[in-house]
C-alpha positions in Angstrom: 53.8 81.1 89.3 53.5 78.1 87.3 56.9 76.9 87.1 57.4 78.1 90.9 54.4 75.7 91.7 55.8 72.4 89.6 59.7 73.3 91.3 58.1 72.8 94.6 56.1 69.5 94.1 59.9 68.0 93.4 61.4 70.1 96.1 61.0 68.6 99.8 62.3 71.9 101.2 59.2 73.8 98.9 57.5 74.8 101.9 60.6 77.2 102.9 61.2 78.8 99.5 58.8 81.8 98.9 57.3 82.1 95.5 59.4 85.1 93.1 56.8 87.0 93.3 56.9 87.3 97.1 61.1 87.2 97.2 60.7 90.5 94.8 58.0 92.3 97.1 59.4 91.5 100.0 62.9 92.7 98.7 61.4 96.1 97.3 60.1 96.6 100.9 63.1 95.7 102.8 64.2 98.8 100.4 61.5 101.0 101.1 62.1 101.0 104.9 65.6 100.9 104.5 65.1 104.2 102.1 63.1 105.8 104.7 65.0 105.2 107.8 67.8 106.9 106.0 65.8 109.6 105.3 64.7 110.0 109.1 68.3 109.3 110.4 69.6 112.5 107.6 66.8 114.3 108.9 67.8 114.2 112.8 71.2 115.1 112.1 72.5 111.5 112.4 75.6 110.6 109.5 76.4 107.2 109.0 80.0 105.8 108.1 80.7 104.3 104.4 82.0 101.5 106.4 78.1 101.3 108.2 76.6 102.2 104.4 78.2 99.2 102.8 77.7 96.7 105.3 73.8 97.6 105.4 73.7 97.0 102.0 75.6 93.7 102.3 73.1 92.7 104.8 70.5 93.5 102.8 71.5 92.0 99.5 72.6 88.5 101.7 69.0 88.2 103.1 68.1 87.6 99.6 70.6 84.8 99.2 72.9 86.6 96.7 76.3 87.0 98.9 78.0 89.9 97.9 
């Protein structure tokens, strides 16, 4: 958090980068609910595409700013 805290006294855009800590937690949540929705769409019968499975995961890894 220290280094995260000097970065954003030289970064005038600071105030719209979230800490690490916060990127990673709000990642492993997106995950989470992503995880469980699957688990309730398997459950009532509903089958997603690989075409719909790969573009939810592109989705999800270009929220995080890595573009895959």
């Amino acid at each position: 958090m220290k280094d995260h805290n000097a970065f954003t006294k030289k970064n005038p855009y600071s105030k719209y980068i979230k800490p690490p800590e916060t990127m990673l937690r709000d990642s492993v949540e997106d995950l989470e609910a992503g995880i469980e929705q699957g688990l309730a769409d398997a459950a009532a019968g509903k089958v997603m595409s690989s075409d719909e499975c790969f573009d939810r995961l592109k989705r999800l890894i270009s929220l995080e700013g890595t573009p895959l």
